[in-house]
VEXZAVEX-286188 format. One record per residue: residue in three letters; x, y, z of N, C-alpha, C in turn. Coordinates in steps of 0.2 Angstrom, whole numbers, padded with zeros to 4 digits, always signed. Layout:
BEGIN
ALAXYZXYZXYZ/...
***
This chain:
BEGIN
UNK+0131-0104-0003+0125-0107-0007+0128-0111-0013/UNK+0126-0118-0015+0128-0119-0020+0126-0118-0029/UNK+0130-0119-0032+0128-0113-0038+0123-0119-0043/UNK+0117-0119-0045+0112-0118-0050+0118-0125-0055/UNK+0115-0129-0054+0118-0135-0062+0113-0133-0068/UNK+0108-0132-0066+0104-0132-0072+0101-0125-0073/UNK+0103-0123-0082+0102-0115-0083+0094-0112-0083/UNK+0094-0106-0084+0087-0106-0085+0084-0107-0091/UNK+0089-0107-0096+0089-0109-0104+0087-0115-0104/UNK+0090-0119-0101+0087-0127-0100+0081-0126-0098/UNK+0079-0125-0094+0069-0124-0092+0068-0122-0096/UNK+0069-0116-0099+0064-0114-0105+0065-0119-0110/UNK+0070-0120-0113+0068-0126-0118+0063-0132-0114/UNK+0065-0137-0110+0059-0140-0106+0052-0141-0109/UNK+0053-0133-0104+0045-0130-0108+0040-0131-0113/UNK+0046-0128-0120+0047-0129-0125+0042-0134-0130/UNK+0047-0138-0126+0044-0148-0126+0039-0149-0125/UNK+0036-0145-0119+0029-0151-0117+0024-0144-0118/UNK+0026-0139-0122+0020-0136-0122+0018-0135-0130/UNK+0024-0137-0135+0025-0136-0139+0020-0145-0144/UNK+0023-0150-0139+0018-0157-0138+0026-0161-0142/UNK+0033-0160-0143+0037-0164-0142+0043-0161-0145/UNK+0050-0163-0146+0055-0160-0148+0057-0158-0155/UNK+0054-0159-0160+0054-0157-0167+0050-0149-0165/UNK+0044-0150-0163+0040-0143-0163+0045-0137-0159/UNK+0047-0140-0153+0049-0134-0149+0058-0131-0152/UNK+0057-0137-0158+0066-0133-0161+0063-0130-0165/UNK+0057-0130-0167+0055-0124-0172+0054-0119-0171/UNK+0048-0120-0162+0046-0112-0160+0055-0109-0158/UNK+0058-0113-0157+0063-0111-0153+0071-0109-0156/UNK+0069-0110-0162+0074-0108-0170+0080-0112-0169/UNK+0080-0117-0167+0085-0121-0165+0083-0127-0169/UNK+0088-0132-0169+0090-0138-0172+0085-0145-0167/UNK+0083-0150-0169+0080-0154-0165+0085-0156-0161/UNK+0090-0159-0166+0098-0162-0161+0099-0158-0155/UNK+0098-0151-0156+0101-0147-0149+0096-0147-0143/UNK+0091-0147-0145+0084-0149-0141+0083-0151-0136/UNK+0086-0158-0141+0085-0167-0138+0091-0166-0132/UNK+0098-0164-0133+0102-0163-0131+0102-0159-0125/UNK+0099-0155-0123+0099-0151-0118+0094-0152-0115/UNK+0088-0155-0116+0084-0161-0110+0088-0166-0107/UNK+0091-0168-0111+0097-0177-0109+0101-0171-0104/UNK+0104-0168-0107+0110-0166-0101+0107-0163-0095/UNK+0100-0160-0097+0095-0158-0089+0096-0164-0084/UNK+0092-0171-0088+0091-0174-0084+0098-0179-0081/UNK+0102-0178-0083+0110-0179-0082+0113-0179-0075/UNK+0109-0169-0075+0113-0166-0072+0109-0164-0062/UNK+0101-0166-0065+0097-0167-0060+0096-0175-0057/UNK+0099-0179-0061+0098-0186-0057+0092-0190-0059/UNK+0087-0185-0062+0079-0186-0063+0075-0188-0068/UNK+0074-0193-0071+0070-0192-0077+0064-0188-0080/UNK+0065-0183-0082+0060-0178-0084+0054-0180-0087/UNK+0057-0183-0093+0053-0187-0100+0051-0193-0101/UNK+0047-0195-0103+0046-0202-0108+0043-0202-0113/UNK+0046-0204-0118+0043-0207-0124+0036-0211-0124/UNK+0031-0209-0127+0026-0212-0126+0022-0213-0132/UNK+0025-0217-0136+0023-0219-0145+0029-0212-0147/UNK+0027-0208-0149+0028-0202-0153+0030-0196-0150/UNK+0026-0196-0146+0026-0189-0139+0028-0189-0133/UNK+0032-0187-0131+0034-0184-0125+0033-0182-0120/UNK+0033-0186-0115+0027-0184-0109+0032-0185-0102/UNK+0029-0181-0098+0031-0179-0093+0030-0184-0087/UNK+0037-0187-0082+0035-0190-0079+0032-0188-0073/UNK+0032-0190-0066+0030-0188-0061+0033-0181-0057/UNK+0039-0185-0059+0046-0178-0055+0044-0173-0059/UNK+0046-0175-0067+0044-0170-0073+0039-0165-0073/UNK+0033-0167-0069+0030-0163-0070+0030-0159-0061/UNK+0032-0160-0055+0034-0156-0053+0038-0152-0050/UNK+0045-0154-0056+0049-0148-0057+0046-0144-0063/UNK+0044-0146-0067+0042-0139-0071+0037-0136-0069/UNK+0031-0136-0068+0026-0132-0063+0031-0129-0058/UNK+0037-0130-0055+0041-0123-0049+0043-0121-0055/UNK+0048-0124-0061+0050-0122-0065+0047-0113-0069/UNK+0042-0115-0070+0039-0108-0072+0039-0101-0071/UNK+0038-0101-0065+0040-0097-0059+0046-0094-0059/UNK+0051-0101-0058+0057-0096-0058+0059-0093-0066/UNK+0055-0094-0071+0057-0092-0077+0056-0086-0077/UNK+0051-0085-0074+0045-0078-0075+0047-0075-0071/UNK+0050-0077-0065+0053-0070-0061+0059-0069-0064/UNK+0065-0076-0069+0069-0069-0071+0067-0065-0076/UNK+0062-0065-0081+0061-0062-0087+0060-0055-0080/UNK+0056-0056-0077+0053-0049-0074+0059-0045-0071/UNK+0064-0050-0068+0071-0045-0066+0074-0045-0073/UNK+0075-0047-0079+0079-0042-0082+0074-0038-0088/UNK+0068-0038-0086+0064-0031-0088+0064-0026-0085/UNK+0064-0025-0078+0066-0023-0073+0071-0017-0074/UNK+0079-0023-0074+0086-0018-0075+0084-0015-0082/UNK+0079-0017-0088+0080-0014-0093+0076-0007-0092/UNK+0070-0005-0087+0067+0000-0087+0072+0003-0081/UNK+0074+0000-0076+0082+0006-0075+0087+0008-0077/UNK+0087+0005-0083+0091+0008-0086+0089+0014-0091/UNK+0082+0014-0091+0076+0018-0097+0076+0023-0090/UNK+0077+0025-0086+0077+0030-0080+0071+0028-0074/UNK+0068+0020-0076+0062+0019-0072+0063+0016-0065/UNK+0062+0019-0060+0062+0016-0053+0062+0009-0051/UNK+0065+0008-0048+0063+0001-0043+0060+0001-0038/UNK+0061+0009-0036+0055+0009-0031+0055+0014-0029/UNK+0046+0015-0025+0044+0022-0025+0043+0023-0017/UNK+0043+0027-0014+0044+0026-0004+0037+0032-0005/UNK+0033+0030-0002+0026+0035-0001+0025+0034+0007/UNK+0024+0039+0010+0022+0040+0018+0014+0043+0017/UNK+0012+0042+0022+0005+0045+0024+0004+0047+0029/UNK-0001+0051+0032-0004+0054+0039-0010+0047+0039/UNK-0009+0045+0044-0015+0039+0047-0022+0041+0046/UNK-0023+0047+0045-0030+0049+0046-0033+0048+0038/UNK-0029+0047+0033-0032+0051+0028-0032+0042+0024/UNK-0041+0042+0022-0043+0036+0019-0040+0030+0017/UNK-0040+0026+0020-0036+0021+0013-0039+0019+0009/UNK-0046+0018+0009-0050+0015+0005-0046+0020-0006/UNK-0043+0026-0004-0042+0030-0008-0036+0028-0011/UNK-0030+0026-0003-0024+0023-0008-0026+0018-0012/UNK-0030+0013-0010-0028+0007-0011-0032+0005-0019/UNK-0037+0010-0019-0038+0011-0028-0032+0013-0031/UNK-0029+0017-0030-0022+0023-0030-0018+0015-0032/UNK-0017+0011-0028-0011+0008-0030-0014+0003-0033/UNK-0020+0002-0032-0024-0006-0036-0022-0004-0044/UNK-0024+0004-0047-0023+0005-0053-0015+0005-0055/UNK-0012+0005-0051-0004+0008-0052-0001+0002-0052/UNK-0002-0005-0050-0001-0010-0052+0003-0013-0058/UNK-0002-0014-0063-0001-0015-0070+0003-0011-0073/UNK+0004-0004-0071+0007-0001-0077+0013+0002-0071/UNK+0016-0003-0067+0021-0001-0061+0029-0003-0065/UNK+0029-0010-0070+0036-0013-0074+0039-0013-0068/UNK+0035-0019-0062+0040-0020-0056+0041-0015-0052/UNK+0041-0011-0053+0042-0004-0048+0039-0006-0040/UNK+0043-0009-0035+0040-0010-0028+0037-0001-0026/UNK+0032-0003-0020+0029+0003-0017+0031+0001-0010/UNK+0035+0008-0008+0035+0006-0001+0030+0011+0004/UNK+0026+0008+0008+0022+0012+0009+0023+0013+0017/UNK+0023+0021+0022+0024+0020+0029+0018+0025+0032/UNK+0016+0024+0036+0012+0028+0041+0013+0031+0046/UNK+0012+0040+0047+0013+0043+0052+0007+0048+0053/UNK+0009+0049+0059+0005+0055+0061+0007+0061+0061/UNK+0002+0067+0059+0006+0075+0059+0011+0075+0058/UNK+0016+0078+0062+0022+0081+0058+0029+0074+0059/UNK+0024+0068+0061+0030+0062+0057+0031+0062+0050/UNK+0024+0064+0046+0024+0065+0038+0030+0069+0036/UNK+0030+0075+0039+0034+0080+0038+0041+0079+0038/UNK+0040+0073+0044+0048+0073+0045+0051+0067+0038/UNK+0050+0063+0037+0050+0059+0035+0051+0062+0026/UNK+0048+0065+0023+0049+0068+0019+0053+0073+0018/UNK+0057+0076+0023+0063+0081+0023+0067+0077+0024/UNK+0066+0067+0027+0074+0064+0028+0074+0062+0020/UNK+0070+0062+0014+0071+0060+0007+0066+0055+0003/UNK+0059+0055+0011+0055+0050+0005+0052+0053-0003/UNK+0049+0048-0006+0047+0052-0011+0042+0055-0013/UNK+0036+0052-0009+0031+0056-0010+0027+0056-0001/UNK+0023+0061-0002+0018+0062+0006+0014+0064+0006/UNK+0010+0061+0011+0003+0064+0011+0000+0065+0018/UNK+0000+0073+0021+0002+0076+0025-0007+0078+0028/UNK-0008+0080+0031-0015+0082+0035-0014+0091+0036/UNK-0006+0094+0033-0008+0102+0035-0001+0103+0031/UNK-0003+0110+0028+0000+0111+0024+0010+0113+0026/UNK+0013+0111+0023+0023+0112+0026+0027+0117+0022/UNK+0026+0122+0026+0031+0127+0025+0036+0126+0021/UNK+0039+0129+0013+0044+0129+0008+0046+0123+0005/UNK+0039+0119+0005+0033+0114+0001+0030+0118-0005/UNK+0030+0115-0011+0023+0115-0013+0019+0109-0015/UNK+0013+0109-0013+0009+0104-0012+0003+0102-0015/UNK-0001+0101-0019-0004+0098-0025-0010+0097-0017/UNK-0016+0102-0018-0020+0099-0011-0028+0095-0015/UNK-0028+0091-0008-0032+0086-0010-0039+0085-0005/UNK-0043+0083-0006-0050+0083-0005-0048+0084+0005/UNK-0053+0088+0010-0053+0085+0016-0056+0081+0017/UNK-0055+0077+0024-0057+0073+0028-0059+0076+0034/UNK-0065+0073+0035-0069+0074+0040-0068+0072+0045/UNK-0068+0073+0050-0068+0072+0056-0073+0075+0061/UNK-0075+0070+0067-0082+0070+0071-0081+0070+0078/UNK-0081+0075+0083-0082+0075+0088-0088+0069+0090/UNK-0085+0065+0095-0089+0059+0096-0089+0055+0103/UNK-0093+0052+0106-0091+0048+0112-0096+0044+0112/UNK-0098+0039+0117-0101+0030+0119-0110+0034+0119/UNK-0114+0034+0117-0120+0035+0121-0122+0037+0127/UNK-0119+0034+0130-0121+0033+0137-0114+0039+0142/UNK-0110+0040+0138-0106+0045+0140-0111+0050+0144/UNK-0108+0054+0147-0108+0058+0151-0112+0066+0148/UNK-0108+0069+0142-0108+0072+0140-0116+0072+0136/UNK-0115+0067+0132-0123+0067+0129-0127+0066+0134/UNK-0129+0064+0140-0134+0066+0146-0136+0073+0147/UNK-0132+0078+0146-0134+0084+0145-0138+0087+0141/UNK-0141+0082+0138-0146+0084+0132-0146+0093+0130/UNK-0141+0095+0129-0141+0099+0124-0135+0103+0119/UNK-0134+0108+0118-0126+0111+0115-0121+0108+0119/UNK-0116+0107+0119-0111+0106+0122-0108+0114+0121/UNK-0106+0117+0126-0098+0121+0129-0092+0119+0127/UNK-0087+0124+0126-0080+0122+0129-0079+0119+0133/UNK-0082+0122+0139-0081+0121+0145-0082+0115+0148/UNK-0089+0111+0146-0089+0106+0144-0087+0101+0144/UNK-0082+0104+0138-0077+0096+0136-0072+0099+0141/UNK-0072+0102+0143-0063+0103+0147-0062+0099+0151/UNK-0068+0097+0155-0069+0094+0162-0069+0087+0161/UNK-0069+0085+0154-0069+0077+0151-0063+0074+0148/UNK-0062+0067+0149-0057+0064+0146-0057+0066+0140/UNK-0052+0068+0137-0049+0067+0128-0046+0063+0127/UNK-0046+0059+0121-0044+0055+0121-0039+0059+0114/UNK-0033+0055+0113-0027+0063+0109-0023+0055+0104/UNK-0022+0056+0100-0017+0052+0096-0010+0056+0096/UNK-0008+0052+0097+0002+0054+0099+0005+0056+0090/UNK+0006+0061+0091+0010+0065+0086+0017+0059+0084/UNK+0018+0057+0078+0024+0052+0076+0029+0057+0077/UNK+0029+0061+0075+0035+0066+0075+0041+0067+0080/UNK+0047+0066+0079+0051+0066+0085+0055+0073+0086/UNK+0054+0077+0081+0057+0086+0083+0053+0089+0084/UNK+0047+0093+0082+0045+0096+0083+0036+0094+0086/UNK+0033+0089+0090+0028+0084+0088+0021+0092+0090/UNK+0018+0088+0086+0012+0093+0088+0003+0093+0093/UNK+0002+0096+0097-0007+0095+0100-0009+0097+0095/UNK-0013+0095+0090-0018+0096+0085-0025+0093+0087/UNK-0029+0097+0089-0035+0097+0092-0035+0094+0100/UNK-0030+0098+0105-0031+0095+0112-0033+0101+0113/UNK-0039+0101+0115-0040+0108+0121-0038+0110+0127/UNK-0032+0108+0128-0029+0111+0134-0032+0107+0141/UNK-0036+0103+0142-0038+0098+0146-0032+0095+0149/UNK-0034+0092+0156-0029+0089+0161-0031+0083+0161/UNK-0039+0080+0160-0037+0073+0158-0038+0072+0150/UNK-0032+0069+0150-0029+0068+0141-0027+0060+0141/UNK-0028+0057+0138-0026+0052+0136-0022+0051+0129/UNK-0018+0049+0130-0012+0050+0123-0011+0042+0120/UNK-0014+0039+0114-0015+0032+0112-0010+0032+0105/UNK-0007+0029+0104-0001+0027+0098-0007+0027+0091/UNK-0013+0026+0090-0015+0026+0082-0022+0028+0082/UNK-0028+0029+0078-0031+0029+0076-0037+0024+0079/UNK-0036+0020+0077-0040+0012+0079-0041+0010+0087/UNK-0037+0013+0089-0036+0012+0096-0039+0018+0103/UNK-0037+0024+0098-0041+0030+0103-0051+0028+0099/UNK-0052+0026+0093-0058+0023+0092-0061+0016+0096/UNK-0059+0014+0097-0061+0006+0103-0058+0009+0110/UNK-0056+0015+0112-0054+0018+0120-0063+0022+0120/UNK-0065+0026+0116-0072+0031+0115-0076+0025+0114/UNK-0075+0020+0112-0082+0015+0110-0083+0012+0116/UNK-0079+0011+0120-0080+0007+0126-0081+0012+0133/UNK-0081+0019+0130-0083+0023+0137-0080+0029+0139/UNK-0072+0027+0136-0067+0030+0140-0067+0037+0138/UNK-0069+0045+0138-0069+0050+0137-0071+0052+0128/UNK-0070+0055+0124-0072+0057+0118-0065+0058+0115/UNK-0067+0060+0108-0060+0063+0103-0063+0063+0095/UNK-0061+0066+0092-0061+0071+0087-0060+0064+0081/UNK-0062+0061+0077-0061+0055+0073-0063+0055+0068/UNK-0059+0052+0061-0060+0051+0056-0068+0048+0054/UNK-0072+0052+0048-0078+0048+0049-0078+0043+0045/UNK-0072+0041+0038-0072+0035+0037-0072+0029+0040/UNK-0065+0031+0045-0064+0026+0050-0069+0022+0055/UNK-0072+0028+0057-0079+0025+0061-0087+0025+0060/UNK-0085+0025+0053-0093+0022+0050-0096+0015+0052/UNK-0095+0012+0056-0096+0004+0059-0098+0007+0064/UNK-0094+0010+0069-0097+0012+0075-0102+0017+0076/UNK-0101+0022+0069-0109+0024+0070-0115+0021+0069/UNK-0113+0016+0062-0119+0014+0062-0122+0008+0066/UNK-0117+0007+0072-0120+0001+0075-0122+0006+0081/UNK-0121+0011+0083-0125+0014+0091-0118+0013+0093/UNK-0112+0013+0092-0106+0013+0098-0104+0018+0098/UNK-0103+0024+0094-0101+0030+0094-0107+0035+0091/UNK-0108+0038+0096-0110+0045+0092-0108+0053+0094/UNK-0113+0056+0087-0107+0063+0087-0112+0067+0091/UNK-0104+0071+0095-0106+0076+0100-0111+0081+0097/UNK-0114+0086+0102-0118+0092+0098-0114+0099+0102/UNK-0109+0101+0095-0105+0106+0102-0107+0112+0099/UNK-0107+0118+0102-0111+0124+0098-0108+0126+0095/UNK-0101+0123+0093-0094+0125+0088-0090+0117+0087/UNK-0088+0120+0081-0082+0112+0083-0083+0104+0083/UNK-0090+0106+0080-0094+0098+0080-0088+0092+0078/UNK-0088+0096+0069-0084+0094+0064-0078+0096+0062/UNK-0072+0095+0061-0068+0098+0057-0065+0094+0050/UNK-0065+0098+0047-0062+0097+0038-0054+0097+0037/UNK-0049+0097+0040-0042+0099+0038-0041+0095+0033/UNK-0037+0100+0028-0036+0098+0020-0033+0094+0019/UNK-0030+0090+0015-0022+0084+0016-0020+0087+0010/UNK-0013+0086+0008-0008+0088+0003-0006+0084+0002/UNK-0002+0084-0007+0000+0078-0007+0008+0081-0009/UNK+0012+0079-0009+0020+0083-0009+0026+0078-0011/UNK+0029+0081-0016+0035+0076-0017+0042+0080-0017/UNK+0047+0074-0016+0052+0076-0014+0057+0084-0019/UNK+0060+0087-0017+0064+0092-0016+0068+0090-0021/UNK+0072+0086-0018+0079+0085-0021+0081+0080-0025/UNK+0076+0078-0028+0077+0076-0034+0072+0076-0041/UNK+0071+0074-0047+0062+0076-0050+0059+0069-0050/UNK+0053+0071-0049+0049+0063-0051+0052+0060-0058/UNK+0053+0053-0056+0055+0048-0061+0046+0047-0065/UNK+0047+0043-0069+0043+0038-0073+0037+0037-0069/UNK+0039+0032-0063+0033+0028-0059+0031+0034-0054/UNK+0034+0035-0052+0032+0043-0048+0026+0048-0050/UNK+0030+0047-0055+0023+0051-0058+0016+0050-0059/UNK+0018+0044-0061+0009+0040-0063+0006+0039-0055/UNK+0012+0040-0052+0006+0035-0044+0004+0043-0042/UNK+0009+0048-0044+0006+0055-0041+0002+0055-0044/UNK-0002+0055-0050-0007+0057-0055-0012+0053-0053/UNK-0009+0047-0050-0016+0043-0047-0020+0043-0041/UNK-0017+0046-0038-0017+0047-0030-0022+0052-0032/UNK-0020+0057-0035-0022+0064-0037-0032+0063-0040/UNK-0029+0057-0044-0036+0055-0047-0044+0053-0042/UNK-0041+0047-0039-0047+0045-0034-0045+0050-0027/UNK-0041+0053-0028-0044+0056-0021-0048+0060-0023/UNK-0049+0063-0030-0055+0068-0030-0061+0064-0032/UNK-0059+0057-0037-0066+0056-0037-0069+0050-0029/UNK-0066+0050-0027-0069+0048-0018-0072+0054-0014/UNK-0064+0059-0014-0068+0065-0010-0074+0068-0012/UNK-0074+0069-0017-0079+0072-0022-0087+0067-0020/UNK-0086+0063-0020-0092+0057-0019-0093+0057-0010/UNK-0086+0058-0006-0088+0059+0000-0089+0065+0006/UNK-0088+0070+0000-0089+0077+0003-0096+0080+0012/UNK-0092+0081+0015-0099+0084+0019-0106+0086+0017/UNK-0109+0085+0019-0116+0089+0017-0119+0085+0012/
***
């Protein structure tokens, strides 16, 4: 790649110039000399082939090319201020980056306030964010990420617990089992497809609500065993954030079993072992912490 002719000193002077409204001004704002000003526009435009500027009576105005190399120009000024803010808050002990896992079941509408706020007070801090199911949380956080947010609680963990999520046993109207017009049995459901989300976990993976049925259907996400139920295919146990669309359109409704309608399991949020929360770690935990109580709170059963 060839190396940059023109500094980023020079765009910022540029700048300088045409926002200053000519060269005397921006040697002021800019504690410099006019002659050094005037000089390092000339040797810009020298060095790009281009004419930047014209004279026009008194003031300095920008030609065609001028004005569309400084509009990219800006950009690149301002992404390097923000990379050497950046090494200066790594060097203050602040992250460059924070690696957050999740269980798929647990609301995003909760991250994404969580990270909406974390944003602005992030000083560049990327968020890396991944999704798993049950005990891929678990595994995932033992290879080193930083923080988790798990659907059950992990042994020789301590875990900060967060509001539950609800979960609805549910299948198509026209299903099978709702023709029964009454309680559901276990028994019941035994003789019926389930529909099962595949454990992400590759050591230990888990049945987390499979009743021991022989027909099971096992589907990679969340989204997917809810459009397999919507369209007919057997029932399954689903997040009721996720399918607030489908109940309220008639495409899913909830089972009536004489147990086990609903389930609550808690989620936890967990941070890494081996090392301690940095700076930005901290605020994103304190955030996470924050709406999910004021959601859960607002979204409670009953």
């Amino acid at each position: 790649m060839k190396a940059p002719r023109v500094t980023l000193d020079q765009w910022r002077t540029l700048q300088a110039v045409v926002d200053h409204g000519g060269f005397a001004q921006a040697a002021e704002a800019l504690h410099r000399s006019q002659s050094s000003v005037s000089y390092t526009v000339g040797r810009m435009q020298e060095q790009l082939g281009v004419p930047l500027l014209r004279i026009d009576g008194r003031k300095a105005v920008l030609t065609e090319a001028g004005e569309v190399l400084l509009r990219r120009s800006r950009q690149l000024v301002k992404q390097a201020s923000q990379l050497e803010d950046l090494a200066l808050h790594m060097e203050q002990g602040w992250e460059a980056e924070v690696r957050l896992v999740v269980d798929a079941a647990y609301p995003s509408a909760r991250l994404v306030k969580a990270l909406t706020a974390f944003m602005p007070q992030s000083r560049g801090c990327r968020v890396r964010l991944r999704e798993e199911v049950l005990s891929g949380v678990e595994e995932v956080l033992k290879e080193g990420t930083d923080l988790a947010i798990c659907g059950y609680s992990i042994p020789g963990y301590l875990g900060t617990e967060l509001n539950p999520v609800e979960f609805l046993a549910v299948a198509h109207p026209n299903h099978s089992l709702h023709q029964l017009n009454r309680q559901l049995t276990f028994q019941d459901l035994e003789s019926q497809l389930q529909v099962v989300i595949r454990d992400s976990g590759r050591h230990q993976p888990r049945d987390v609500g499979w009743l021991g049925a022989e027909q099971r259907w096992t589907v990679g996400s969340l989204a997917t065993a809810a459009t397999f139920v919507g369209s007919g295919l057997g029932f399954a146990w689903l997040p009721r954030h996720l399918i607030e669309r489908e109940l309220r359109d008639g495409i899913l409704k909830p089972l009536v079993l004489e147990q086990g309608s609903t389930r609550n399991p808690v989620f936890y949020l967990y941070a890494s072992k081996d090392k301690p929360l940095g700076p930005a770690t901290q605020i994103l935990t304190d955030l996470l912490c924050r709406f999910d109580d004021e959601e859960g709170a607002g979204q409670a059963p009953g």
